[in-house]
C-alpha positions, 0 to 999 in steps of 0.5 A: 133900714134902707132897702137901696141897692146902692152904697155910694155914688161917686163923680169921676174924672179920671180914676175909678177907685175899686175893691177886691178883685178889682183894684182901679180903672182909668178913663182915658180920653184925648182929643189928638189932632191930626198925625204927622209923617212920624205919627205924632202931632202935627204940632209938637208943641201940643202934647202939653195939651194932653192926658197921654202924652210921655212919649217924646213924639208919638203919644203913650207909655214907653217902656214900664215895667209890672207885676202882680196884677193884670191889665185889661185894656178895652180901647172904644176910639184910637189904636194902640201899639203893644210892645213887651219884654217877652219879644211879643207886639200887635195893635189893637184898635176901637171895639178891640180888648187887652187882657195881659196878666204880668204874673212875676214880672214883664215890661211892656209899652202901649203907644197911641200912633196918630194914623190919620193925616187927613183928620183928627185922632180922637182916642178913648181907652178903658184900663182895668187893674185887675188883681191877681192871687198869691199864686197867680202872681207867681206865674209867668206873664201872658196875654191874649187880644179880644179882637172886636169881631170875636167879642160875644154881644148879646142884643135884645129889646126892652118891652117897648122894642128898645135896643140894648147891647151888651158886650160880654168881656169876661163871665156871663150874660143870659148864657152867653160866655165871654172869650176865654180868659188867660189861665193863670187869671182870676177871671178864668174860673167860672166860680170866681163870677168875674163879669164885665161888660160895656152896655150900651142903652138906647134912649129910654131903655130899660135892662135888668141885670141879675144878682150874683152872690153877696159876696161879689163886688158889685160897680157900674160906671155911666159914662156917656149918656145925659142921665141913667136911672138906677133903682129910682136914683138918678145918676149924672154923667161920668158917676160910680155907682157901687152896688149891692150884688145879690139884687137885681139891679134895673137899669134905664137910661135918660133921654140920650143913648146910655152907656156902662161899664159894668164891673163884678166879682168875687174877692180874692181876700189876699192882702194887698201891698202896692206901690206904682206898677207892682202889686204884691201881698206884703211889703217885704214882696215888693222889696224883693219884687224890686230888686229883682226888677233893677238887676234883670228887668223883668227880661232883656228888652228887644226893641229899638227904642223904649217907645217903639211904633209900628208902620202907619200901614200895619194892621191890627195883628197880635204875636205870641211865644216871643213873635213866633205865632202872630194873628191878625183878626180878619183872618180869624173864624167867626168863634175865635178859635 
């Protein structure tokens, strides 16, 4: 019988396909040129060019509507523009993390305004399809910003003074705990081991991440780097790995600095019925769920246009309770309160 801690390994170039709790991941990366007065290309004809272009002029996701799951949106280059049907919007940018849970239902647009005039906009985003329990799903929609200066990292070095960073998004690492989660959230209930993190690896470095229960769901991606040694297999660039999770796992990167999103947790167990942005536990749910979408749109959308952008000068800021409460992170005390 094998002994490796590995399933499967699988080359990705866009989605990562996933299990229980997680439901896929998207790898967004484009490489937009320099902005124009409206924020968009300084070509319009090149949106062609790109992944991410839905917008008629900025590129995005306009107006869209879900329910049923959450979206966790970790952006490594680029800005994003958050609008929703709740009357709620911010920009986030590089370092920065979405977690918005669309409970029963919410509308929302992410729009990527190209800021630079002067250079290029290049521009990276992790999103997570991260599902919800029966009741979960049930509840309100919410979301909270994780902004970059907040973001728990622990730094240590491998035996041969290596550097590793590792940023805590969700549970735990060496008993550092990530920012709260949404309540009505999977990943809020320490029980749940709902881990993730971005790992970064200098050239060469060795790490060690612990078991968690054998019932968890266990994925690493590697991402950025030349090669990434798991348990003595070596994975290429842009790999999936699917792992065991009650082993320790050792991670050491090849001769250019490695980088991972780590994924783990336990299951939910509820069935899953999905079709587009909506994720329910049957298909008589998503009738329901649909019909209820064409006849309220999950809410009166308050916003000028389906693909609105703030000013090229606003900083990054979230708003909650309809835009009555707004935060702007630099404003904000070093623990997040």
């Amino acid at each position: 019988m094998s002994t490796s801690p590995i399933y499967n390994i699988t080359p990705i170039t866009f989605r990562l396909d996933l299990k229980d709790p997680f439901i896929f991941t998207a790898h967004h990366i484009d490489h937009y040129p320099a902005g124009n007065a409206e924020m968009g290309p300084v070509h319009p004809a090149i949106n062609q060019e790109f992944n991410m272009y839905y917008g008629s002029v900025v590129p995005g996701f306009p107006e869209h509507p879900h329910t049923g799951f959450e979206t966790i949106t970790l952006v490594e280059q680029g800005y994003v523009d958050h609008f929703d049907s709740l009357g709620n919007g911010g920009r986030y940018a590089a370092g920065d993390v979405q977690w918005l849970s669309t409970g029963n239902g919410v509308e929302h647009c992410e729009m990527f305004p190209l800021i630079h005039q002067d250079r290029e906009n290049p521009f990276e985003l992790f999103q997570i399809w991260f599902n919800s329990s029966p009741e979960q799903k049930k509840q309100p929609a919410d979301y909270k910003m994780f902004w970059r200066e907040q973001i728990p990292h622990v730094k240590v070095t491998d035996h041969l003074s290596r550097n590793i960073d590792v940023r805590v998004i969700s549970g735990q690492y060496q008993n550092q705990n990530a920012l709260s989660r949404p309540p009505h959230s999977w990943a809020a209930a320490a029980e749940n081991k709902v881990n993730i993190y971005l790992i970064t690896l200098e050239a060469g470095a060795h790490l060690e991440i612990p078991a968690t229960t054998a019932t968890s769901t266990r994925f690493a991606y590697f991402y950025q780097g030349s090669t990434l040694n798991i348990a003595d297999s070596t994975i290429q660039f842009k790999h999936l790995v699917e792992l065991k999770a009650d082993t320790e796992i050792q991670l050491e990167a090849g001769d250019q600095e490695a980088r991972i999103l780590w994924l783990e947790g336990e299951p939910i167990g509820a069935p899953v019925a999905m079709r587009g942005p909506f994720v329910l536990n049957s298909k008589e749910e998503l009738d329901v769920a649909f019909k209820r979408y064409r006849e309220t749109h999950f809410g009166e959308w308050p916003w000028p246009s389906d693909a609105p952008t703030f000013s090229r000068e606003t900083p990054r800021f979230a708003s909650y309770e309809g835009g009555k409460r707004k935060e702007y992170p630099e404003q904000m005390s070093s623990d997040g309160a």
